[in-house]
N, C-alpha and C positions, 0 to 999 in steps of 0.2 A: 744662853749667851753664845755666840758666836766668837770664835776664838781667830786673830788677827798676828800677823808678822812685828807690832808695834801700835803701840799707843801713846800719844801724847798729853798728858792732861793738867788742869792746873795752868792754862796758859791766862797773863795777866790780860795780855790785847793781843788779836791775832787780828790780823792788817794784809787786806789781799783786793783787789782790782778785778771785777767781771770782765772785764773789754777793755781795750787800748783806751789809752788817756787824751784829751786835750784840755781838760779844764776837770780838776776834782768836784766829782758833787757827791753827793748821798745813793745816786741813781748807781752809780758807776764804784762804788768804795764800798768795802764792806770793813769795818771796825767791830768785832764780837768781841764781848768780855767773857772773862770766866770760861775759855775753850777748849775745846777737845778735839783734837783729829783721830780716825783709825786708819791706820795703814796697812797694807797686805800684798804680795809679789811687786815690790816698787811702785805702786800706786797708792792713790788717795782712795779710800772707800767712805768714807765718811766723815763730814764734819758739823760740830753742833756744840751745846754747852757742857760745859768736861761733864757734868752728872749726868746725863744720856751719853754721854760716849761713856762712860766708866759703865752704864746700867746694860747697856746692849753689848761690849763686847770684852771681851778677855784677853790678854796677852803673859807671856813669859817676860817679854820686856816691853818696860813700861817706862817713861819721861817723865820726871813730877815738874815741870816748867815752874813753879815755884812762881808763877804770877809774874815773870816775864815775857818781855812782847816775842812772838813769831810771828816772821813773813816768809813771802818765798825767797827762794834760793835768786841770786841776784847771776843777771847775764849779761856776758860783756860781750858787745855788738862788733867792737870796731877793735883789734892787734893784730901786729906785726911781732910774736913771739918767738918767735923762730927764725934766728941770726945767730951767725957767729961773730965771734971781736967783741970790742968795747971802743966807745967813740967819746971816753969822758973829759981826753983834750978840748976838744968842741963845747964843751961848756965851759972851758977859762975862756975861748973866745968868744962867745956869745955874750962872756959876760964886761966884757974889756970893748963890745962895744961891733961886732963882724956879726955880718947880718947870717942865717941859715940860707937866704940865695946865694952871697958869694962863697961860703964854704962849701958850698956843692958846686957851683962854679968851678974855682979850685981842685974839684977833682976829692973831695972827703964827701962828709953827708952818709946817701946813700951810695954812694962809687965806694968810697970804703969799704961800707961791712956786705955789700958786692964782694968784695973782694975777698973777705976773709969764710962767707960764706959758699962762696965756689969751694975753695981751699980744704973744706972740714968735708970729716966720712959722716956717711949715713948714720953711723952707730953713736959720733959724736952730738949732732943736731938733736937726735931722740933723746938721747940722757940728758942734754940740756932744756929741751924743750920739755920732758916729764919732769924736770925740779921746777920749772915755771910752772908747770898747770899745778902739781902740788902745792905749791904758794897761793897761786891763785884759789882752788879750793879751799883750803883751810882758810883762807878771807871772806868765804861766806860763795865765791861764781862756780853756779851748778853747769852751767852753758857756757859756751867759749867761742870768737870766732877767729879763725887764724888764718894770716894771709900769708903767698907766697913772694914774690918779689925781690929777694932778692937773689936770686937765680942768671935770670933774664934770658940766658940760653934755653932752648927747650932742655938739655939733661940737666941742669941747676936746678931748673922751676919744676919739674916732674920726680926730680930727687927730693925736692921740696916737702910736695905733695905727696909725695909716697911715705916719707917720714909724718906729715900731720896724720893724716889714715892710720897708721899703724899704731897709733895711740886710743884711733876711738872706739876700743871694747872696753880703755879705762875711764876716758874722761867725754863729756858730751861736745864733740868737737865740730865745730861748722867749718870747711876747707873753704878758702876763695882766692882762685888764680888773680893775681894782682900784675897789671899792667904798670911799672913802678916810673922807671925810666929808661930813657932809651942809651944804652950800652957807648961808651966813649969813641970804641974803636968797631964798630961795628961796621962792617964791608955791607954797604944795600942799605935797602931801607926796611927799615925795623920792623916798622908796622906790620909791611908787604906779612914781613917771616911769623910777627907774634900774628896775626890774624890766620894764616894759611898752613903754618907750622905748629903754633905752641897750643892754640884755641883746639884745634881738631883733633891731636892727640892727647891731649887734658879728656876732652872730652869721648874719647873712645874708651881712655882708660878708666872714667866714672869717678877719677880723682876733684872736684869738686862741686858743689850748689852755682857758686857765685862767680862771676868776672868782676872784677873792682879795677878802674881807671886815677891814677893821678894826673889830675887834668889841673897844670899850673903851669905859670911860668919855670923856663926850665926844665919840665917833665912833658907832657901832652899837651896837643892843642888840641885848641877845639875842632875843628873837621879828624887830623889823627882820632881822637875819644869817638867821634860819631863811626867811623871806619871800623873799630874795634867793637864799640856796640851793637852795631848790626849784624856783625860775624858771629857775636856771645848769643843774641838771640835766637839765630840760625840752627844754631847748634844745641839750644834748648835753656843754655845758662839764665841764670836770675840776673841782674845788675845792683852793682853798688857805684859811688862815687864819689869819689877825695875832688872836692870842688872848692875854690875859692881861698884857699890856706894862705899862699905867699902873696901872691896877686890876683886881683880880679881880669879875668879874662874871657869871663862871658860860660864859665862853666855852668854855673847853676842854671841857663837857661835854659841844659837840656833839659829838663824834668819835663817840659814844654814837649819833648819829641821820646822821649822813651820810659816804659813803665821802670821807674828805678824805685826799688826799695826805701833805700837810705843815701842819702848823700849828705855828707858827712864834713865837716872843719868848720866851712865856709866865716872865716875872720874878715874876709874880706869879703863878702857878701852883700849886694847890695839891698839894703829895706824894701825895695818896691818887688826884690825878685824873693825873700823870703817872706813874703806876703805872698806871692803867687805860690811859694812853694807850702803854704799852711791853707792852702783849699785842696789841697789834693791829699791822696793817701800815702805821700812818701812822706819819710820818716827822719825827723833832721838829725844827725848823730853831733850830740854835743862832747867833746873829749877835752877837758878841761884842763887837763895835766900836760897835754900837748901845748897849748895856748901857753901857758904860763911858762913851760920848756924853753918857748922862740925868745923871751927875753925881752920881744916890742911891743908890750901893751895893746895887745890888738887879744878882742875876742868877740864872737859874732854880736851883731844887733840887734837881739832877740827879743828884745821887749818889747818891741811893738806887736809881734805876735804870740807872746803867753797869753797861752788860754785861746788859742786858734789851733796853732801847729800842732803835729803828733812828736814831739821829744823824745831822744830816747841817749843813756848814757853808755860812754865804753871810756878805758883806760886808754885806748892808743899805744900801747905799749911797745916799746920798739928800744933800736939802738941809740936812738935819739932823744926818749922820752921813757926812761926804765924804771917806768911806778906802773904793778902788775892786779895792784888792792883797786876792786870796784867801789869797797867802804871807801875808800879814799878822795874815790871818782866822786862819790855823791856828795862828801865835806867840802869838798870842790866845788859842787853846783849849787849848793847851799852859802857858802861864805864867799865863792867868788861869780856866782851866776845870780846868786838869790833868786834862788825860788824854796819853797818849804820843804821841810825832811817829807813829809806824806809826798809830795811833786817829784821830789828828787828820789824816794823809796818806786814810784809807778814807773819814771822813766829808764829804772836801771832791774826791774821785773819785767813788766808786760809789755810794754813801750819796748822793750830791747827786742824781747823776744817775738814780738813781733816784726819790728827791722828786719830781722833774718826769716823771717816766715816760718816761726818754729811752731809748731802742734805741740798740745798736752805739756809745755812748759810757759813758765812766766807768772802764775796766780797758782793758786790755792782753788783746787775744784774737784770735784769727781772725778774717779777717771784718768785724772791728770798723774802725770812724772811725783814721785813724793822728795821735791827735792826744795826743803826749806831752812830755815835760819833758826833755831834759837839766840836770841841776843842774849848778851849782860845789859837789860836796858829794861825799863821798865814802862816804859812805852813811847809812842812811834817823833811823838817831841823830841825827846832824848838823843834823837837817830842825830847828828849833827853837834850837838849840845856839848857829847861827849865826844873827841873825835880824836885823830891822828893815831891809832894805835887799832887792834883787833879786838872789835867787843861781840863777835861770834863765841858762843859758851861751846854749841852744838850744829853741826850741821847733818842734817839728814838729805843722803845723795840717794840716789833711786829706790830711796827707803833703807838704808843703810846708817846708820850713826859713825859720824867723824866726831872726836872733840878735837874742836877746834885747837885748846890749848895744850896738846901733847902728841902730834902728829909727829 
Protein backbone atom coordinates (compact mmCIF):
# COMPACT_ATOMS: atom_id res chain seq x y z
CA UNK A 1 0.00 0.00 0.00
CA UNK A 2 1.36 3.27 -0.66
CA UNK A 3 1.21 5.62 2.15
CA UNK A 4 -0.43 9.31 1.30
CA UNK A 5 -0.55 13.03 3.09
CA UNK A 6 -4.63 12.32 3.31
CA UNK A 7 -7.28 10.40 2.33
CA UNK A 8 -10.79 11.01 1.81
CA UNK A 9 -13.34 8.13 1.77
CA UNK A 10 -16.85 7.34 2.22
CA UNK A 11 -17.84 10.26 -0.12
CA UNK A 12 -21.83 10.09 -0.80
CA UNK A 13 -21.54 12.05 -4.43
CA UNK A 14 -18.39 13.62 -5.58
CA UNK A 15 -19.37 16.28 -8.21
CA UNK A 16 -16.50 17.79 -10.38
CA UNK A 17 -16.38 19.16 -14.24
CA UNK A 18 -13.53 17.87 -16.87
CA UNK A 19 -13.65 21.26 -19.01
CA UNK A 20 -15.28 24.71 -18.68
CA UNK A 21 -19.03 24.58 -18.87
CA UNK A 22 -21.56 25.86 -21.36
CA UNK A 23 -24.34 23.35 -21.19
CA UNK A 24 -24.08 20.34 -18.53
CA UNK A 25 -24.02 17.03 -20.17
CA UNK A 26 -22.70 13.52 -19.20
CA UNK A 27 -19.56 14.31 -21.55
CA UNK A 28 -18.37 17.11 -19.43
CA UNK A 29 -19.85 16.13 -15.44
CA UNK A 30 -18.62 13.65 -13.58
CA UNK A 31 -20.98 12.50 -10.68
CA UNK A 32 -19.09 9.17 -8.77
CA UNK A 33 -20.83 7.60 -5.87
CA UNK A 34 -19.34 5.85 -3.01
CA UNK A 35 -15.61 7.93 -3.53
CA UNK A 36 -12.53 8.20 -2.54
CA UNK A 37 -9.67 10.69 -3.33
CA UNK A 38 -5.80 10.27 -2.32
CA UNK A 39 -3.98 13.16 -1.60
CA UNK A 40 -0.16 13.83 -1.23
CA UNK A 41 2.16 17.24 -1.02
CA UNK A 42 -1.02 19.41 -1.93
CA UNK A 43 -2.16 17.60 -4.73
CA UNK A 44 -4.64 15.10 -5.98
CA UNK A 45 -3.08 11.71 -6.67
CA UNK A 46 -5.84 9.76 -7.01
CA UNK A 47 -9.36 9.46 -7.49
CA UNK A 48 -11.80 6.22 -7.68
CA UNK A 49 -14.38 4.20 -5.53
CA UNK A 50 -13.60 4.83 -1.68
CA UNK A 51 -12.72 0.66 -1.73
CA UNK A 52 -9.78 1.07 -4.23
CA UNK A 53 -8.78 4.15 -2.82
CA UNK A 54 -8.85 2.64 0.87
CA UNK A 55 -7.20 -0.95 -0.99
CA UNK A 56 -4.31 0.92 -2.66
CA UNK A 57 -3.24 3.59 -0.24
CA UNK A 58 -2.69 4.33 3.52
CA UNK A 59 -2.72 7.48 5.48
CA UNK A 60 -2.33 8.72 9.09
CA UNK A 61 -5.16 11.01 8.48
CA UNK A 62 -8.01 9.83 6.99
CA UNK A 63 -11.82 11.75 6.32
CA UNK A 64 -14.69 9.34 6.81
CA UNK A 65 -17.07 11.75 4.48
CA UNK A 66 -19.97 9.78 5.95
CA UNK A 67 -21.70 9.81 2.39
CA UNK A 68 -21.74 13.48 1.93
CA UNK A 69 -21.39 15.22 -1.19
CA UNK A 70 -17.59 16.81 -2.10
CA UNK A 71 -16.76 19.15 -4.91
CA UNK A 72 -14.07 21.36 -5.52
CA UNK A 73 -13.07 24.13 -3.61
CA UNK A 74 -15.14 27.21 -5.08
CA UNK A 75 -13.45 30.46 -6.80
CA UNK A 76 -14.27 33.75 -6.86
CA UNK A 77 -13.62 35.59 -10.08
CA UNK A 78 -14.61 39.12 -9.68
CA UNK A 79 -13.84 41.47 -5.70
CA UNK A 80 -13.04 44.52 -4.81
CA UNK A 81 -11.73 43.28 -1.07
CA UNK A 82 -9.50 45.39 -0.20
CA UNK A 83 -10.99 48.94 1.01
CA UNK A 84 -11.02 50.89 3.78
CA UNK A 85 -14.42 52.85 5.44
CA UNK A 86 -17.89 51.52 5.27
CA UNK A 87 -20.46 53.06 2.90
CA UNK A 88 -23.55 51.64 4.74
CA UNK A 89 -25.34 55.24 4.51
CA UNK A 90 -25.68 54.46 0.93
CA UNK A 91 -28.01 51.89 1.48
CA UNK A 92 -30.71 53.93 3.42
CA UNK A 93 -30.36 55.82 0.17
CA UNK A 94 -30.49 53.44 -2.41
CA UNK A 95 -33.24 52.35 -0.51
CA UNK A 96 -35.42 55.76 -0.11
CA UNK A 97 -35.34 55.67 -3.71
CA UNK A 98 -31.29 57.71 -5.11
CA UNK A 99 -29.97 56.04 -7.90
CA UNK A 100 -25.91 54.53 -7.50
CA UNK A 101 -25.22 57.21 -10.57
CA UNK A 102 -26.19 60.11 -8.56
CA UNK A 103 -24.41 59.11 -5.36
CA UNK A 104 -21.39 58.84 -7.09
CA UNK A 105 -22.26 61.97 -8.90
CA UNK A 106 -22.27 63.59 -5.48
CA UNK A 107 -18.95 62.80 -4.82
CA UNK A 108 -19.74 59.23 -2.42
CA UNK A 109 -19.81 55.76 -4.11
CA UNK A 110 -16.52 55.03 -4.98
CA UNK A 111 -14.91 58.76 -4.28
CA UNK A 112 -15.54 57.92 -0.76
CA UNK A 113 -13.89 54.72 0.10
CA UNK A 114 -11.06 56.61 -2.34
CA UNK A 115 -10.87 58.43 0.21
CA UNK A 116 -10.71 56.41 3.21
CA UNK A 117 -8.51 54.08 1.42
CA UNK A 118 -5.72 56.51 0.51
CA UNK A 119 -5.91 57.60 4.32
CA UNK A 120 -5.18 53.71 5.96
CA UNK A 121 -1.32 52.13 6.47
CA UNK A 122 -0.13 49.38 4.68
CA UNK A 123 -0.36 47.32 7.91
CA UNK A 124 -4.08 48.37 8.21
CA UNK A 125 -5.39 47.17 4.77
CA UNK A 126 -3.50 43.67 5.26
CA UNK A 127 -5.06 42.87 8.64
CA UNK A 128 -8.20 43.89 7.15
CA UNK A 129 -7.89 42.23 3.95
CA UNK A 130 -6.59 38.72 5.94
CA UNK A 131 -10.01 38.59 8.12
CA UNK A 132 -11.80 38.94 4.63
CA UNK A 133 -10.09 36.12 2.91
CA UNK A 134 -10.39 34.02 6.23
CA UNK A 135 -14.14 34.52 5.89
CA UNK A 136 -13.94 33.87 2.56
CA UNK A 137 -12.07 30.51 2.99
CA UNK A 138 -13.87 28.97 5.66
CA UNK A 139 -17.16 29.68 3.01
CA UNK A 140 -15.74 26.92 1.08
CA UNK A 141 -13.32 29.96 -1.87
CA UNK A 142 -9.99 28.23 -2.40
CA UNK A 143 -9.01 30.99 -5.10
CA UNK A 144 -9.64 34.68 -4.96
CA UNK A 145 -9.47 37.49 -7.18
CA UNK A 146 -8.75 40.97 -5.80
CA UNK A 147 -8.67 44.20 -7.37
CA UNK A 148 -6.97 47.33 -6.84
CA UNK A 149 -8.81 50.65 -7.40
CA UNK A 150 -9.13 52.38 -5.07
CA UNK A 151 -5.93 54.06 -5.03
CA UNK A 152 -6.06 55.78 -8.36
CA UNK A 153 -2.75 57.53 -7.61
CA UNK A 154 0.21 55.33 -8.75
CA UNK A 155 1.43 55.08 -4.70
CA UNK A 156 -2.38 54.30 -3.53
CA UNK A 157 -2.71 51.57 -6.49
CA UNK A 158 0.85 49.97 -5.95
CA UNK A 159 0.36 50.24 -2.11
CA UNK A 160 -2.71 48.34 -3.13
CA UNK A 161 -0.99 45.80 -4.70
CA UNK A 162 1.81 45.41 -2.64
CA UNK A 163 -0.45 44.65 0.17
CA UNK A 164 -2.68 41.83 -2.12
CA UNK A 165 0.97 40.14 -2.73
CA UNK A 166 1.86 40.01 0.58
CA UNK A 167 -0.71 37.79 1.42
CA UNK A 168 -0.27 35.08 -1.41
CA UNK A 169 2.10 32.49 0.53
CA UNK A 170 -1.41 32.36 2.71
CA UNK A 171 -4.30 32.42 0.41
CA UNK A 172 -4.44 31.69 -3.64
CA UNK A 173 -4.72 35.28 -4.63
CA UNK A 174 -5.06 36.68 -8.27
CA UNK A 175 -3.88 40.72 -8.11
CA UNK A 176 -5.63 42.83 -10.99
CA UNK A 177 -4.79 46.46 -11.35
CA UNK A 178 -8.24 48.16 -11.77
CA UNK A 179 -8.78 51.20 -13.76
CA UNK A 180 -11.83 52.27 -11.36
CA UNK A 181 -12.45 55.96 -11.92
CA UNK A 182 -11.03 58.90 -12.80
CA UNK A 183 -9.93 61.07 -9.65
CA UNK A 184 -12.35 64.44 -8.99
CA UNK A 185 -9.52 66.76 -8.84
CA UNK A 186 -7.25 65.38 -10.88
CA UNK A 187 -4.62 68.10 -12.80
CA UNK A 188 -4.41 66.32 -16.74
CA UNK A 189 -5.76 63.83 -18.03
CA UNK A 190 -6.10 60.55 -16.31
CA UNK A 191 -5.80 58.28 -18.64
CA UNK A 192 -2.59 60.16 -20.35
CA UNK A 193 -1.00 59.33 -16.38
CA UNK A 194 -2.76 55.73 -15.54
CA UNK A 195 -1.55 54.34 -19.10
CA UNK A 196 2.21 55.83 -19.14
CA UNK A 197 2.43 56.00 -15.17
CA UNK A 198 0.41 53.47 -13.17
CA UNK A 199 0.32 50.48 -16.09
CA UNK A 200 4.31 50.49 -16.60
CA UNK A 201 5.31 50.57 -13.06
CA UNK A 202 2.65 47.79 -12.07
CA UNK A 203 4.18 46.14 -14.43
CA UNK A 204 7.94 46.29 -13.72
CA UNK A 205 7.00 45.53 -10.36
CA UNK A 206 5.25 42.05 -11.33
CA UNK A 207 2.47 43.23 -8.94
CA UNK A 208 -0.41 41.81 -11.04
CA UNK A 209 -2.11 39.07 -13.96
CA UNK A 210 -4.87 41.36 -14.99
CA UNK A 211 -5.81 45.11 -15.95
CA UNK A 212 -9.69 45.42 -15.35
CA UNK A 213 -11.59 48.67 -16.74
CA UNK A 214 -14.81 50.23 -15.42
CA UNK A 215 -16.08 51.16 -18.58
CA UNK A 216 -19.63 52.98 -17.59
CA UNK A 217 -21.22 55.89 -17.35
CA UNK A 218 -19.57 58.13 -15.07
CA UNK A 219 -16.35 55.93 -15.01
CA UNK A 220 -14.62 55.19 -18.52
CA UNK A 221 -15.55 55.61 -22.00
CA UNK A 222 -15.34 53.75 -24.50
CA UNK A 223 -12.31 55.03 -26.70
CA UNK A 224 -10.51 56.00 -22.76
CA UNK A 225 -11.10 51.69 -21.98
CA UNK A 226 -9.66 51.14 -25.64
CA UNK A 227 -6.45 53.52 -24.74
CA UNK A 228 -5.95 51.54 -21.57
CA UNK A 229 -6.36 48.29 -23.15
CA UNK A 230 -3.83 48.57 -25.72
CA UNK A 231 -1.26 49.96 -23.18
CA UNK A 232 -2.32 46.62 -20.63
CA UNK A 233 -1.55 44.36 -23.61
CA UNK A 234 1.77 46.12 -24.34
CA UNK A 235 3.01 45.52 -21.32
CA UNK A 236 1.92 41.85 -21.38
CA UNK A 237 -1.31 42.14 -18.94
CA UNK A 238 -4.41 39.76 -19.27
CA UNK A 239 -7.68 41.87 -19.59
CA UNK A 240 -10.82 41.86 -17.67
CA UNK A 241 -14.03 44.19 -18.03
CA UNK A 242 -16.78 45.98 -15.71
CA UNK A 243 -19.04 46.59 -18.86
CA UNK A 244 -22.57 47.48 -19.13
CA UNK A 245 -23.59 47.86 -15.12
CA UNK A 246 -25.20 51.46 -14.85
CA UNK A 247 -25.62 52.23 -18.58
CA UNK A 248 -25.14 50.80 -21.75
CA UNK A 249 -22.60 52.50 -23.49
CA UNK A 250 -21.32 50.36 -26.07
CA UNK A 251 -18.86 48.57 -23.50
CA UNK A 252 -19.40 45.02 -24.36
CA UNK A 253 -18.73 45.52 -27.88
CA UNK A 254 -15.23 45.48 -27.03
CA UNK A 255 -14.94 41.73 -26.88
CA UNK A 256 -15.28 42.39 -30.82
CA UNK A 257 -11.53 44.06 -30.48
CA UNK A 258 -9.62 42.57 -27.51
CA UNK A 259 -8.94 39.07 -26.29
CA UNK A 260 -10.79 39.85 -22.83
CA UNK A 261 -11.15 37.11 -20.27
CA UNK A 262 -14.15 37.91 -18.53
CA UNK A 263 -16.29 40.84 -18.68
CA UNK A 264 -18.20 41.03 -16.16
CA UNK A 265 -22.06 42.98 -14.82
CA UNK A 266 -23.43 43.81 -17.85
CA UNK A 267 -27.30 44.63 -16.33
CA UNK A 268 -27.55 46.55 -19.02
CA UNK A 269 -26.30 44.57 -21.71
CA UNK A 270 -27.72 44.37 -24.66
CA UNK A 271 -29.34 40.51 -26.00
CA UNK A 272 -27.96 40.85 -29.50
CA UNK A 273 -24.40 41.76 -27.95
CA UNK A 274 -24.41 38.82 -25.18
CA UNK A 275 -25.10 36.61 -28.08
CA UNK A 276 -22.04 37.73 -29.85
CA UNK A 277 -20.42 37.55 -26.50
CA UNK A 278 -21.55 33.49 -25.99
CA UNK A 279 -19.58 32.45 -29.37
CA UNK A 280 -16.44 33.46 -28.21
CA UNK A 281 -14.25 32.26 -25.29
CA UNK A 282 -14.82 35.18 -22.97
CA UNK A 283 -16.25 34.42 -20.04
CA UNK A 284 -19.55 36.40 -18.68
CA UNK A 285 -18.90 37.01 -14.87
CA UNK A 286 -22.35 36.92 -13.45
CA UNK A 287 -22.20 38.72 -9.68
CA UNK A 288 -25.55 38.53 -8.28
CA UNK A 289 -25.12 40.09 -5.01
CA UNK A 290 -24.13 43.20 -6.88
CA UNK A 291 -27.28 43.38 -9.03
CA UNK A 292 -29.66 43.01 -6.09
CA UNK A 293 -27.05 45.73 -4.09
CA UNK A 294 -28.30 48.58 -6.93
CA UNK A 295 -31.77 48.39 -5.66
CA UNK A 296 -33.36 48.85 -9.67
CA UNK A 297 -34.32 45.52 -10.60
CA UNK A 298 -32.18 45.32 -13.39
CA UNK A 299 -30.00 42.13 -13.90
CA UNK A 300 -28.48 40.71 -17.18
CA UNK A 301 -30.57 39.15 -20.04
CA UNK A 302 -29.13 35.89 -20.00
CA UNK A 303 -31.61 33.60 -20.91
CA UNK A 304 -31.32 33.77 -24.25
CA UNK A 305 -27.95 32.45 -24.12
CA UNK A 306 -27.93 29.59 -21.24
CA UNK A 307 -26.56 26.86 -22.51
CA UNK A 308 -24.26 28.89 -25.24
CA UNK A 309 -22.13 31.28 -23.09
CA UNK A 310 -19.27 30.26 -20.75
CA UNK A 311 -20.74 31.57 -17.18
CA UNK A 312 -18.94 32.04 -14.45
CA UNK A 313 -19.66 33.26 -10.75
CA UNK A 314 -17.99 35.85 -8.23
CA UNK A 315 -19.40 37.84 -4.99
CA UNK A 316 -18.34 41.30 -6.15
CA UNK A 317 -17.40 42.21 -3.01
CA UNK A 318 -16.65 45.51 -2.30
CA UNK A 319 -17.67 48.62 -0.21
CA UNK A 320 -20.85 48.84 -1.87
CA UNK A 321 -21.96 45.22 -2.03
CA UNK A 322 -20.23 43.52 1.40
CA UNK A 323 -21.36 39.80 1.00
CA UNK A 324 -17.81 37.95 0.70
CA UNK A 325 -19.70 33.94 0.79
CA UNK A 326 -19.29 32.45 -2.86
CA UNK A 327 -22.17 29.75 -1.08
CA UNK A 328 -24.11 32.75 -1.19
CA UNK A 329 -23.17 33.88 -4.83
CA UNK A 330 -24.54 30.51 -6.18
CA UNK A 331 -28.05 30.67 -3.86
CA UNK A 332 -28.01 33.74 -5.83
CA UNK A 333 -27.81 32.21 -9.23
CA UNK A 334 -30.07 29.56 -8.34
CA UNK A 335 -33.13 31.54 -6.82
CA UNK A 336 -32.49 34.79 -8.44
CA UNK A 337 -30.75 33.75 -11.81
CA UNK A 338 -32.34 30.17 -11.98
CA UNK A 339 -30.24 28.05 -13.23
CA UNK A 340 -29.61 24.52 -11.43
CA UNK A 341 -27.25 23.97 -8.15
CA UNK A 342 -25.09 21.49 -10.69
CA UNK A 343 -24.97 24.97 -13.32
CA UNK A 344 -24.49 27.14 -10.51
CA UNK A 345 -21.84 24.53 -8.59
CA UNK A 346 -19.57 24.54 -12.48
CA UNK A 347 -19.93 28.31 -12.89
CA UNK A 348 -18.46 29.10 -9.49
CA UNK A 349 -15.52 25.93 -9.78
CA UNK A 350 -14.18 25.62 -13.32
CA UNK A 351 -16.03 28.32 -15.15
CA UNK A 352 -14.39 30.84 -12.48
CA UNK A 353 -11.25 29.48 -12.69
CA UNK A 354 -11.09 29.57 -15.84
CA UNK A 355 -12.23 33.50 -16.13
CA UNK A 356 -8.87 34.03 -14.45
CA UNK A 357 -6.88 31.64 -16.55
CA UNK A 358 -6.00 29.53 -13.55
CA UNK A 359 -3.99 26.00 -14.13
CA UNK A 360 -4.51 22.94 -11.74
CA UNK A 361 -7.39 24.59 -9.99
CA UNK A 362 -11.25 24.53 -10.51
CA UNK A 363 -12.21 20.37 -10.72
CA UNK A 364 -11.12 17.66 -9.12
CA UNK A 365 -8.28 15.76 -11.26
CA UNK A 366 -4.82 14.46 -11.11
CA UNK A 367 -2.29 16.43 -10.54
CA UNK A 368 -4.44 19.21 -9.71
CA UNK A 369 -4.43 21.85 -6.41
CA UNK A 370 -6.14 19.54 -3.55
CA UNK A 371 -8.42 22.17 -2.82
CA UNK A 372 -12.08 20.83 -2.08
CA UNK A 373 -15.39 21.19 -0.17
CA UNK A 374 -16.83 18.69 2.17
CA UNK A 375 -20.47 19.81 2.51
CA UNK A 376 -23.13 19.04 5.19
CA UNK A 377 -25.23 18.14 2.15
CA UNK A 378 -26.01 15.08 0.79
CA UNK A 379 -25.81 15.60 -2.55
CA UNK A 380 -25.48 18.15 -5.24
CA UNK A 381 -29.63 18.94 -5.36
CA UNK A 382 -29.27 19.94 -1.74
CA UNK A 383 -26.48 22.70 -2.92
CA UNK A 384 -29.45 25.71 -3.04
CA UNK A 385 -32.28 23.54 -1.28
CA UNK A 386 -30.55 24.34 1.85
CA UNK A 387 -29.10 27.78 1.75
CA UNK A 388 -28.34 31.30 3.51
CA UNK A 389 -26.02 29.94 6.16
CA UNK A 390 -22.33 27.86 5.82
CA UNK A 391 -23.00 24.13 5.02
CA UNK A 392 -18.99 23.54 4.42
CA UNK A 393 -18.37 20.68 7.18
CA UNK A 394 -14.63 20.57 5.79
CA UNK A 395 -12.51 22.33 3.44
CA UNK A 396 -9.22 21.00 2.28
CA UNK A 397 -6.83 23.90 0.92
CA UNK A 398 -3.77 22.71 -0.73
CA UNK A 399 -4.33 19.55 0.79
CA UNK A 400 -4.60 20.87 4.33
CA UNK A 401 -7.93 20.36 6.46
CA UNK A 402 -9.80 23.49 7.60
CA UNK A 403 -13.18 22.86 9.52
CA UNK A 404 -15.14 24.95 8.41
CA UNK A 405 -17.09 25.28 11.66
CA UNK A 406 -14.44 26.33 14.25
CA UNK A 407 -11.81 28.34 12.45
Amino acid sequence: MNKVDLLIVNIGQLVYFKEPIRKVNNDNTVILENAGIAINDGKILDIGKSEYIKEKFMSENIIDAENLLVTPGLVDMHTHALFAGSREDELYKKLIGISYSQILKEGGGIYKTVKYTKGASFDYLKNRLEKTLKIALINGTTSIEVKSGYGLDLENEIKMLNVINSLKDQYDLIPTLLAHVIPKEFNGDYVDYFVNKIIPETSKLKLAKYVDVFCDENAFSLEQTRKIFKQALKYGFRLRLHADQIKYIGCSKLINEFPIDSIDHLENCPEENLEEIAKTNTVIGLLPASSISMLDNKKPKIDLVKGKALFALGTDYSANSAMISMQTAIDLAIYYLNFTPIEALAFSTINSAYSLRLENRGTIKIGYNADLILWDLENINQLGYYWGYNRAKKIIYNGKVINAQSI
